[in-house]
N, C-alpha and C positions, 0 to 999 in steps of 0.2 A: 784401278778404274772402278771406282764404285761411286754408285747413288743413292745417298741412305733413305728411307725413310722416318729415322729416326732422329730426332735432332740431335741427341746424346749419344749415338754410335761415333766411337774413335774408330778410324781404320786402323791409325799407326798401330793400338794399341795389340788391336785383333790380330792384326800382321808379325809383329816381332812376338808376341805369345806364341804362337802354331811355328815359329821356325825352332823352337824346341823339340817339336816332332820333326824328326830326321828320318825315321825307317818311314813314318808316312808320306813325307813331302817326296823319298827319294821313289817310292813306288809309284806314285803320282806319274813322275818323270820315267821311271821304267817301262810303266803301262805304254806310255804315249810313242817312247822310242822302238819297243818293241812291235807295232802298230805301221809302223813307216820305215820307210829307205833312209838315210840321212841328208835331207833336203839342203840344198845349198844357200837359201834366203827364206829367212821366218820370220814369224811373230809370235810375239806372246802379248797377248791382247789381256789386258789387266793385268800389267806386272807386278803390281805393289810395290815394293822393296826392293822387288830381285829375287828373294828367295829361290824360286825354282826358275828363275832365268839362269843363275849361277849355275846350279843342276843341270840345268839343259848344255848350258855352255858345253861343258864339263864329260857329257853324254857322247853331245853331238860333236864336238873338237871345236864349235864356234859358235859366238854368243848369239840370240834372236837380234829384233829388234823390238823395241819395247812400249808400248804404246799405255800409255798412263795420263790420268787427268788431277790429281789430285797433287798439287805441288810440291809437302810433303815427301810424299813417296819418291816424287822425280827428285828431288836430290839426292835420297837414297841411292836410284838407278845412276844418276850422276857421277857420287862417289864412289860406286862400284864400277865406273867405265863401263854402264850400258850407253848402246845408243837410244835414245828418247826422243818419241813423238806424243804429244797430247791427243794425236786423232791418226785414226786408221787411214785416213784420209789423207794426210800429209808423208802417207808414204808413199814417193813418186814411181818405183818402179811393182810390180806384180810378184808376188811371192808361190812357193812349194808350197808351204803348208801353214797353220794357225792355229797355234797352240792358247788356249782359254781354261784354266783351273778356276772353280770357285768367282765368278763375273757376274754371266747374264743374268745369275737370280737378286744380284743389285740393279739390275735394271730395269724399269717400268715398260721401256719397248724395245723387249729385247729381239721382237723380229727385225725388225729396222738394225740392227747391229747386225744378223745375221745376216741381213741383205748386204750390206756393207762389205762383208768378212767377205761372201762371194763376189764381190764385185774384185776384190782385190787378191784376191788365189787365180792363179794362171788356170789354164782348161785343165782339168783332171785334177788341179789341186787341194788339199786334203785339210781336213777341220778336225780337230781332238776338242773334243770338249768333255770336263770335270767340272759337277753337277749335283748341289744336295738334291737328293731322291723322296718324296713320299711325301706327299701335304700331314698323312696322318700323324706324323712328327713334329709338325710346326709346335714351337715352345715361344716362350719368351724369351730363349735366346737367338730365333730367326729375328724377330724383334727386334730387338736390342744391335746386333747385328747390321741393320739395314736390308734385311731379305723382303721380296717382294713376293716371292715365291720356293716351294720344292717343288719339283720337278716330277711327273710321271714319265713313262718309256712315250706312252700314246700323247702326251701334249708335245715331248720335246721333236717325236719322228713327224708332227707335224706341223710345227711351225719350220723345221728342217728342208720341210717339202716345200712348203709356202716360198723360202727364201732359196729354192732353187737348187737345195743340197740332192742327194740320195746316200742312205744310210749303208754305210760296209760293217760297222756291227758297230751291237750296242748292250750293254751288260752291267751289272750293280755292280760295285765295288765297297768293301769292308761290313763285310755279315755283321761280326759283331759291332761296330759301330751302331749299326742301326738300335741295336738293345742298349749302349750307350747312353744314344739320341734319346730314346723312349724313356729312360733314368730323369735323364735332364728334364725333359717334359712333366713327369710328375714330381722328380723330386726338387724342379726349381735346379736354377742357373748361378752359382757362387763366383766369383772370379777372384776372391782373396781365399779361400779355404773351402772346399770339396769338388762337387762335382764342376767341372769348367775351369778350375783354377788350374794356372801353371803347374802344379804338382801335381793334379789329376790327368794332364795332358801329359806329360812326363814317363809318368807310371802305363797309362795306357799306351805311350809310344813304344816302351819298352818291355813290357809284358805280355800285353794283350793283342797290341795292330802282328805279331809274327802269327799271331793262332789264326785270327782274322783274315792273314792274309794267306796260310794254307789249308784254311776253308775255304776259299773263296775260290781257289786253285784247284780242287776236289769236284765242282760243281756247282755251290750253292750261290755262286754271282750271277747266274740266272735266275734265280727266286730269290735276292732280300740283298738287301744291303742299303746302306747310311747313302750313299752316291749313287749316280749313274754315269758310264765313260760312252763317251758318243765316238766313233770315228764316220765322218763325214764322208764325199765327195760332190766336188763341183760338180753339173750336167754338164 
């Protein structure tokens, strides 16, 4: 589910590149499980692909349901035997929980989604959201991308509020990513050879997101990271 702003942003393209990262998409899905009980009716609100709908299946013993707008991608979920809705909306019964990586900064009103998401979690049901972090980062690959936005802690706990949520914690994720981010920003966005290209996502999946990720376990996902992981709940 995405809204680009860019006329030239492929989703497909952006989607099946990043499912090369494996130790990151799976921590993704680890953060989110470890966060929660294992809910018997979900969502995953921007599914893309699947990627981490498969993951979650996989996590949780049973697939979300997958809410995508971009037609594309629903045949992907298709082929994978997700079940698919184009709108949050056309799903008839009230859900546990609502799993969101990587969405509402394609979206221009992303409150209006959030109000949505609550309207459709049962009382006490629970919101995971994964979230690029820091405007100071914004590059020409947010750009390119379709981003409308990075995320601060103080803009996302309030538009959260707005839409009815209260925050059960909320923290950065992947320290070094963010020095990363900061590369790509000045050294410019490659996508056939250097920084951003599949090979550099690769290398960094496999070398760098393990250090990243027990820094981040030490402390420092309180002060800095590429992300930020919201866990929600309904009032």
């Amino acid at each position: 589910m995405k809204k680009s702003q860019s006329e030239n942003y492929v989703g497909l393209e952006e989607l099946l590149n990043t499912e090369v990262m494996k130790r990151y998409n799976q921590n993704i899905v680890e953060m989110a499980t470890k966060l929660i009980t294992n809910p018997k009716k979900y969502i995953d609100f921007g599914a893309g692909i699947g990627t981490l709908s498969l993951l979650l299946k996989k996590r949780i013993g049973h697939p979300p349901i997958c809410i995508e707008t971009d037609e594309t991608n629903i045949n992907y979920l298709k082929k994978r035997k997700l079940e698919t809705f184009d709108s949050i909306s056309k799903v008839k019964e009230q859900v546990n929980f609502i799993f969101s990586s990587n969405v509402l900064e394609h979206i221009y009103d992303d409150e209006s989604v959030l109000i949505e998401m609550n309207k459709k979690l049962k009382p006490m049901g629970l919101l995971y959201l994964y979230l690029p972090a820091n405007m100071s980062l914004w590059s020409e690959l947010d750009e390119a991308v379709g981003h409308f936005r990075r995320y601060s802690k103080k803009e996302i706990i309030k538009k959260l509020d707005n839409a009815n949520f209260r925050i059960k914690n909320i923290f950065f994720a992947d320290s070094l990513g963010f020095f990363a981010t900061f590369a790509i920003k000045v050294f410019g966005h490659r996508t056939q050879n250097g920084l951003g290209s599949v090979k550099s996502l690769k290398f960094y999946d496999k070398y760098l997101f393990p250090i990243s990720k027990l820094i981040d376990s030490i402390g420092f996902k309180y002060f800095i990271g590429k992300n930020i992981v919201v866990l929600a709940q309904k009032k």
